[in-house]
ZADRENLO-588966 format. One record per residue (C-alpha): residue number from 1; residue in one letter; x, y, z. Coordinates in steps of 0.25 Angstrom, whole numbers, padded with zeros to 4 digits, m for minus. Each point is the difference from the previous one (the first is absolute). Layout:
BEGIN
PT     i   aa       u       v       w
PT   NUM    A       X       Y       Z
...
//
This chain:
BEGIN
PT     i   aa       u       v       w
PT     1    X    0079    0154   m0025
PT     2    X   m0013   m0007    0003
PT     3    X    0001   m0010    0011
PT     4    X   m0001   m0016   m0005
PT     5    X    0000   m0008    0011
PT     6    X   m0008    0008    0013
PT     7    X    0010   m0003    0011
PT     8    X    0007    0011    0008
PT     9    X    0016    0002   m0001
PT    10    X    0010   m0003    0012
PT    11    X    0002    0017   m0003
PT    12    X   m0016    0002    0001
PT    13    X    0000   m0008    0014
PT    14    X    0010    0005    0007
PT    15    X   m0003    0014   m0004
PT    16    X   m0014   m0002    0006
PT    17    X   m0008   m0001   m0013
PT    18    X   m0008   m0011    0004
PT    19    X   m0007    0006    0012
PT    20    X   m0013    0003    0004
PT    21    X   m0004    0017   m0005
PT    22    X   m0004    0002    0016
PT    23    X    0014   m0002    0005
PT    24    X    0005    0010   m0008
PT    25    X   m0011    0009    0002
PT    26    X    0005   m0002    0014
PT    27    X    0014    0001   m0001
PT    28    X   m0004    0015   m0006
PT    29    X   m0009    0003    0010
PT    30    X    0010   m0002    0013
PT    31    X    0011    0006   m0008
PT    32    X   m0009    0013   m0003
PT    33    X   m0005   m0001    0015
PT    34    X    0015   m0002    0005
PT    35    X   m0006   m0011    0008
PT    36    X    0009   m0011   m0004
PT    37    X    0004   m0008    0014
PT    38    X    0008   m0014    0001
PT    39    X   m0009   m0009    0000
PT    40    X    0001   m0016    0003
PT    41    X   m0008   m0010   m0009
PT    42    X   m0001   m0016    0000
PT    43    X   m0003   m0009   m0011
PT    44    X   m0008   m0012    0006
PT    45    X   m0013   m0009   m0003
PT    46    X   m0011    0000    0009
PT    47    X   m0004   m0014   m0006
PT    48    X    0002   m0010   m0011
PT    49    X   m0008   m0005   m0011
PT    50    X   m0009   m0013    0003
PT    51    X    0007   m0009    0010
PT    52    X    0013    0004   m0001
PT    53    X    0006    0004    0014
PT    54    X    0013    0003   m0004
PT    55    X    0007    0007   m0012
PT    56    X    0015   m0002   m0007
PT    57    X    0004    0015   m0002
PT    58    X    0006    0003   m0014
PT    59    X    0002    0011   m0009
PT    60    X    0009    0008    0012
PT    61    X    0012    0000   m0009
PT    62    X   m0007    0008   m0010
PT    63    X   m0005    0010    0010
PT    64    X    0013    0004    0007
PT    65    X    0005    0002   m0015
PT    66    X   m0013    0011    0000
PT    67    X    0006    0005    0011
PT    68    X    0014    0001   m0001
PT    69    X    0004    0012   m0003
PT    70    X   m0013    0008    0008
PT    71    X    0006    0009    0010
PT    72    X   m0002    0004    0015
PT    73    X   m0009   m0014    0003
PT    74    X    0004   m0012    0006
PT    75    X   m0006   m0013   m0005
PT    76    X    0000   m0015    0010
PT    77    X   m0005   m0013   m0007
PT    78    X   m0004   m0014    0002
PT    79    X    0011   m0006   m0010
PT    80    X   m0005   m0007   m0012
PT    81    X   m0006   m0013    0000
PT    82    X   m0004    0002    0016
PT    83    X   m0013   m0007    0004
PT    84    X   m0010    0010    0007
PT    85    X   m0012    0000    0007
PT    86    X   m0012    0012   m0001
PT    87    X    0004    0013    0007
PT    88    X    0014   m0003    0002
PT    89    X    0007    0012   m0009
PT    90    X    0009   m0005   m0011
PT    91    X    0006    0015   m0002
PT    92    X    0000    0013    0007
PT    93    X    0005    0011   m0007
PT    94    X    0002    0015    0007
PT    95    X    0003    0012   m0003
PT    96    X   m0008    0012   m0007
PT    97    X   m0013   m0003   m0006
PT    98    X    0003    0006   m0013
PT    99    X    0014   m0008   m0001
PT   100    X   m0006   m0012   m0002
PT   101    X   m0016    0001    0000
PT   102    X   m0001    0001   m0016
PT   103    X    0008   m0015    0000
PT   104    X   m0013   m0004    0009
PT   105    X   m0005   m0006   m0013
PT   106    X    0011   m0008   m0007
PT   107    X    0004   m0006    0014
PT   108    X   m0014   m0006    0002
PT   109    X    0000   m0005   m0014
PT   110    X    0013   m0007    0000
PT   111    X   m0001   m0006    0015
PT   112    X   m0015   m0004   m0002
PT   113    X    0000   m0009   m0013
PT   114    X    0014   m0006    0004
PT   115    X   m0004   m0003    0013
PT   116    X   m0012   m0007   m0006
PT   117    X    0005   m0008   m0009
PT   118    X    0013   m0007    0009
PT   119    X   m0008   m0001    0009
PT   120    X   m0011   m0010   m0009
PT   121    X    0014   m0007   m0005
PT   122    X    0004   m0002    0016
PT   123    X   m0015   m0007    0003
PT   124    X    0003   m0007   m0014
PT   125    X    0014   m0005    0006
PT   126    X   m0005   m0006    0012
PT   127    X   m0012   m0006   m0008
PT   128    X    0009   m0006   m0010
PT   129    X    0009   m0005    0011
PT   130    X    0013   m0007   m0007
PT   131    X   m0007    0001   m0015
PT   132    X    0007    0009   m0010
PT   133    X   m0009    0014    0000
PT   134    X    0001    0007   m0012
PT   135    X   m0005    0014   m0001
PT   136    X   m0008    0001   m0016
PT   137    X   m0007    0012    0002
PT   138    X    0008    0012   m0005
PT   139    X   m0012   m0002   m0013
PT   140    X   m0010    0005    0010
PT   141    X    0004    0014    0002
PT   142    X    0004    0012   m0008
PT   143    X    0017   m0004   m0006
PT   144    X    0006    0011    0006
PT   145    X   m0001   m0006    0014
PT   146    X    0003   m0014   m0004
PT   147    X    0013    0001    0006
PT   148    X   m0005    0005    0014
PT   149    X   m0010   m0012   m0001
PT   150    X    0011   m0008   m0002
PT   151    X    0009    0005    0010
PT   152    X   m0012    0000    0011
PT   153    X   m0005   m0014   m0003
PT   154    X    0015   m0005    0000
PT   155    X    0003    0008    0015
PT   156    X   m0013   m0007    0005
PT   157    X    0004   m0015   m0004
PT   158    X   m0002   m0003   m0013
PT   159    X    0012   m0009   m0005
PT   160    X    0000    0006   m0014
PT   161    X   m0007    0009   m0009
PT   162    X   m0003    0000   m0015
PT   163    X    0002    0015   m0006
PT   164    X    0014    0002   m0007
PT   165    X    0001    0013    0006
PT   166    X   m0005   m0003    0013
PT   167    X    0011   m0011    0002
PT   168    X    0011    0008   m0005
PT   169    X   m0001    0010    0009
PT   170    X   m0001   m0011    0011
PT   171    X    0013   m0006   m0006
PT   172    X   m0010   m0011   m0001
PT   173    X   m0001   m0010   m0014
PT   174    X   m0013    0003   m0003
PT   175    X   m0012   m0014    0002
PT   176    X   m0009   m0004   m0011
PT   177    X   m0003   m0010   m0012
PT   178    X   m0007    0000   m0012
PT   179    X   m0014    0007   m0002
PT   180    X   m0012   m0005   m0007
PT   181    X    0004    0007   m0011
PT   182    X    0012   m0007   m0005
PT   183    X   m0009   m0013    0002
PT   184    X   m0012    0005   m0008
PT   185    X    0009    0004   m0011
PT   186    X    0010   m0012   m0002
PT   187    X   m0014   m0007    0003
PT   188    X    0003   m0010    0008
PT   189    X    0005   m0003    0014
PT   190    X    0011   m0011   m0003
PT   191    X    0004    0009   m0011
PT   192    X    0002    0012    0008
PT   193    X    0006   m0007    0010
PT   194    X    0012   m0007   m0010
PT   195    X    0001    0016   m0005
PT   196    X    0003    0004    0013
PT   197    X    0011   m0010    0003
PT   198    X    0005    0002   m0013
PT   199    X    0002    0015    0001
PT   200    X    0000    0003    0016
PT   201    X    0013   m0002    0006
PT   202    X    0001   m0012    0009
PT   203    X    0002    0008    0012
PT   204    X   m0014    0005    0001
PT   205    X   m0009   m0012    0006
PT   206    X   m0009   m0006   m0012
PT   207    X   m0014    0004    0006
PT   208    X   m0011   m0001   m0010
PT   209    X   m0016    0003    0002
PT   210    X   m0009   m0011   m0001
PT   211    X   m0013    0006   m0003
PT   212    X   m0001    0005   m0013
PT   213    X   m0007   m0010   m0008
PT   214    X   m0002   m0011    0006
PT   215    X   m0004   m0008    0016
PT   216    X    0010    0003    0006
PT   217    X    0005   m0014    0005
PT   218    X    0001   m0003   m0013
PT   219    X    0010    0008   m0004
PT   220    X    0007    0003    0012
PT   221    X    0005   m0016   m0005
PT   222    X    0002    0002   m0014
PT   223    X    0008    0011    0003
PT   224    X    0007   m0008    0010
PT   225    X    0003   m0011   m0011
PT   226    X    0005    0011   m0009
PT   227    X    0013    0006    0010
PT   228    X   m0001   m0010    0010
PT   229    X    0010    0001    0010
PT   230    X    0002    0017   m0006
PT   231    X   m0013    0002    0006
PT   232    X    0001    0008    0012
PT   233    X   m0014    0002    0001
PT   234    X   m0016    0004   m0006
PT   235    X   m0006    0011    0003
PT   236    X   m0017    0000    0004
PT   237    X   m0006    0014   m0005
PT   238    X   m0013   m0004   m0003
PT   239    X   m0011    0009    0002
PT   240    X   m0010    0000    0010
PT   241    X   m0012   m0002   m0010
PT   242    X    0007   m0014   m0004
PT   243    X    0008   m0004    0012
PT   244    X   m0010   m0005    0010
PT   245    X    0005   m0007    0009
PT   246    X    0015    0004    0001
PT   247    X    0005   m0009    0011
PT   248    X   m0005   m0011   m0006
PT   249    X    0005    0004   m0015
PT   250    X    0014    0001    0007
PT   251    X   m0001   m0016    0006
PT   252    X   m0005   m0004   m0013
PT   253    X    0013    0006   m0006
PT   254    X    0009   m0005    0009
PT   255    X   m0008   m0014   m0001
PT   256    X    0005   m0001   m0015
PT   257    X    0014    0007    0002
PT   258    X    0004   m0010    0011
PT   259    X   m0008   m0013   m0007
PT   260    X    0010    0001   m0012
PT   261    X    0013    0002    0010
PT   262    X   m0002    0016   m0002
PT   263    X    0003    0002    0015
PT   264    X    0010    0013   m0003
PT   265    X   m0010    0007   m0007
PT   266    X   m0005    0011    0011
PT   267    X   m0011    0006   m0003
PT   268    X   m0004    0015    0001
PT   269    X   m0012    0008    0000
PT   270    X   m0004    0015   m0003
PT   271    X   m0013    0007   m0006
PT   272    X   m0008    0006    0011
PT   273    X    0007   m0004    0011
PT   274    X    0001    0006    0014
PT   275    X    0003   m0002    0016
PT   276    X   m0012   m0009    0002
PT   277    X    0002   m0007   m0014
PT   278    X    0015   m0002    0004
PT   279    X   m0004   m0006    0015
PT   280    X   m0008   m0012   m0008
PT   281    X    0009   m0003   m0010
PT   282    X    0011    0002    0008
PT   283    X    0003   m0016    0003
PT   284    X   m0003   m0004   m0014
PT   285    X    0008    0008   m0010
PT   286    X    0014    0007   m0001
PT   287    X    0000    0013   m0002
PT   288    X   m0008    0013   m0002
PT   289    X   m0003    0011   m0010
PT   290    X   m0006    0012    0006
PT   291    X   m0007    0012   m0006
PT   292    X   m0010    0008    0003
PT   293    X   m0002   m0005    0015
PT   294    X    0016    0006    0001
PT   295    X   m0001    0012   m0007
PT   296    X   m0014    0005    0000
PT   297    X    0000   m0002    0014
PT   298    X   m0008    0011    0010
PT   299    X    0008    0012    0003
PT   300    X    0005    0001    0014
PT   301    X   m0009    0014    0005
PT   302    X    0012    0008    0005
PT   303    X   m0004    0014    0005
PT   304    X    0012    0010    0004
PT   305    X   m0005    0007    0010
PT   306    X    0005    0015    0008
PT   307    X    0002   m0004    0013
PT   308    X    0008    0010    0009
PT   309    X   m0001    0016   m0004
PT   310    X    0010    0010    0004
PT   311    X    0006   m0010    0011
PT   312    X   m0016   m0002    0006
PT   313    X   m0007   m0015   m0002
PT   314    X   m0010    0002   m0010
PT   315    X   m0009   m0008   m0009
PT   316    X   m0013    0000   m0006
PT   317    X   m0011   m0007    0002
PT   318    X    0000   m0015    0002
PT   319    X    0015    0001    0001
PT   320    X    0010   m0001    0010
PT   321    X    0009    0011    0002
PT   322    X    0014    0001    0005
PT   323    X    0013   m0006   m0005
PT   324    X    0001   m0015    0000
PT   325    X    0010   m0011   m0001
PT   326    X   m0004   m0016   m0004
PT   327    X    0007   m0010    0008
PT   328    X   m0001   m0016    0000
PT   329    X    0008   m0010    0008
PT   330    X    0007   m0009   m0009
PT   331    X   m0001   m0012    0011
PT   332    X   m0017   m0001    0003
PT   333    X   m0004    0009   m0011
PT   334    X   m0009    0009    0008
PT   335    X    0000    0014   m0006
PT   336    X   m0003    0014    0003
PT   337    X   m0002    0014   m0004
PT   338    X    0004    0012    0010
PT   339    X    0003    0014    0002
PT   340    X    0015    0004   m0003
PT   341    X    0007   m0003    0013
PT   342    X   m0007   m0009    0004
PT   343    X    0006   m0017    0001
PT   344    X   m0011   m0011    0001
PT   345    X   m0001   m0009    0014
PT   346    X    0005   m0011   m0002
PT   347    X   m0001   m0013    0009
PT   348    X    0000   m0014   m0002
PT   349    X    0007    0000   m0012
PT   350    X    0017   m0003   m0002
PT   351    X   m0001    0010   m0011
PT   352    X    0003    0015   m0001
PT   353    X   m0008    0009   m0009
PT   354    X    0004    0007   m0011
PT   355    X   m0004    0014   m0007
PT   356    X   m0004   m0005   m0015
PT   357    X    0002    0015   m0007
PT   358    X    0014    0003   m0006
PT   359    X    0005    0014   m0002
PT   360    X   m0003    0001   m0015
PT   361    X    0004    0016   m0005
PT   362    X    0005    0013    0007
PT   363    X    0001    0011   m0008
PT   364    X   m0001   m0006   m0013
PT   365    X    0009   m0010    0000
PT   366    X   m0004   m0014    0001
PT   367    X    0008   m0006    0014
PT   368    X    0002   m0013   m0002
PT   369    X    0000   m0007   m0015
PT   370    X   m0014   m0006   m0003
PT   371    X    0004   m0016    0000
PT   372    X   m0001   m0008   m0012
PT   373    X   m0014   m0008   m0003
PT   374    X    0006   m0013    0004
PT   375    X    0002    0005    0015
PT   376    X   m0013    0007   m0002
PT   377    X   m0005   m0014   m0003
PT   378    X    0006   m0010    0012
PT   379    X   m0005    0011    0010
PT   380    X   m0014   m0001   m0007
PT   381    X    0001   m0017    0000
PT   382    X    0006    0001    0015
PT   383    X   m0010    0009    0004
PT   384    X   m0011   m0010   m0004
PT   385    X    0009   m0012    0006
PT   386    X    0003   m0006   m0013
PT   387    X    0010   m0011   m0003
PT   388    X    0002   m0011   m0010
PT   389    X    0003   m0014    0007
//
């Protein structure tokens, strides 16, 4: 049957199917030679994209599922939604190269873009501060991965997120309101917004977009006179092209909201939103909508990389060779990177430091059971010293 959606199947990844062709050219090459040796590789990033210094680790849970089952290796990992810094390995797999070098491909793929995308929700978060963050961007990519954007952008700090896929797997009630469409087809906003508090159950917050048709002070208060006290909230998604100024549209709003005793109305803006767009607004609105800036975040450039041969250090060039083990002290946060056997020297500081890997597979079987996404999440929010007042 002719393929209608080009998106590889669980079976195809974790048979190896979506590999580069010179892996297995390889993996037939050492066999044929009888020169397969154990081997021990790391997963790690020798930067981040633009200024980012540091990086929320996701998509872990999905690659000890690749692995489980692959026998004679042994697999450590940073646990999901760690923070990490460049060089530091968040995975070091050993065993024979043929073993796991075909997987080389699908490990990359679901480390790199994961990693990216909590890691844009985590700078959102701390931009947004106490303001609700909701991820809106699942749109922006191909639907099979909706739910992994979801669950990415959720692990990193977002409080909600809109896909109903997405939030059931996260055991989440999925975020959103009324599009555009509904308002341009009942043709006007009042009108959509009685609809919606007519139809919607009164548990879901009445949140109606302001921008259709009109200034948007303007009908953010006839829609306030219309539900009045149901109002929870309007919603600002003007486009670039007819917002201008979009911190003064905002006071304008809350001017008129608050000058006819609207004071309960938050306000919340979306549409071409991001860290820097959060960090001004961030004192004059409620909340967020978040798309592209979460989910077509920059990759996270992880390499896995051969790094000991037959027992021997070895690494090619540019690399480092030799097992290693990250470690950080969870009282001054300084951190390291060193040989296996090796402890940091530590002085001056009351704390004791820790190794960050965690023993992930041996022989097939996944050690410990991978945690749920919400744990995933407070270690991402507490690695990034995250708190609510």
């Amino acid at each position: 049957m002719k393929r209608r959606f080009f998106v590889a199947t669980e079976e195809e990844i974790r048979s190896g199917r979506v590999t580069d062709t010179y892996f297995e050219n390889a993996a037939r090459v050492l066999r044929a030679k009888d020169a397969d040796r154990p081997v021990v590789a790391e997963v790690r990033a020798k930067s981040l994209p633009g200024d980012w210094d540091w990086g929320i680790l996701c998509g872990m849970e999905e690659v000890l599922h690749l692995l489980e089952g692959v026998r004679d290796i042994e697999v450590d990992v940073l646990p999901e939604g760690s923070r990490f810094h460049p060089e530091e390995p968040v995975l070091v797999v050993s065993g024979p190269w043929t073993a796991f070098g075909v997987h080389e491909t699908a490990i990359l793929g679901l480390l790199c873009q994961a990693s990216g995308i909590a890691t844009a929700a985590a700078r959102c978060r701390l931009a947004a501060g106490d303001r609700l963050l909701l991820s809106f961007g699942a749109r922006r990519q191909h639907p099979a991965i909706a739910p992994m954007i979801e669950r990415a952008a959720w692990i990193g700090g977002a409080d909600g997120v809109s896909s109903v896929l997405g939030a059931e797997l996260l055991g989440l009630d999925p975020r959103g309101t009324m599009p555009h469409a509904m308002i341009l087809v009942l043709g006007d906003t009042v009108e959509a917004a009685r609809a919606f508090d007519e139809v919607i159950e009164p548990d879901v917050p009445r949140v109606v977009l302001v921008d259709t048709f009109r200034d948007e002070k303007f009908e953010a208060v006839r829609v306030a006179e219309a539900l009045r006290e149901k109002l929870a909230a309007v919603r600002l998604d003007t486009p670039a092209s007819r917002r201008g100024d979009l911190a003064a549209l905002v006071r304008e709003v809350r001017w008129e909201l608050d000058l006819r005793g609207f004071g309960h109305v938050k306000i919340f803006v979306s549409g071409g939103i991001g860290e820097e767009e959060i960090r001004g607004l961030r004192d004059l609105v409620d909340g967020f909508g978040v798309g592209s800036a979460i989910a077509r975040a920059p990759h996270v450039d992880f390499a896995l990389d051969v790094v000991e041969v037959d027992g021997r250090p070895l690494a090619k060039r540019g690399k480092l060779s030799g097992r290693k083990r990250p470690w950080a002290c969870p009282a001054c946060g300084k951190r390291w990177v060193l040989p296996v056997g090796r402890s940091p020297e530590h002085e001056g500081c009351p704390g004791t430091p820790r190794e960050l890997l965690a023993t992930g597979v041996r022989d097939g079987r996944v050690v410990a059971p991978p945690e749920d996404a919400r744990a995933a999440r407070e270690r991402a929010l507490a690695s990034i010293g995250f708190a609510r007042e």
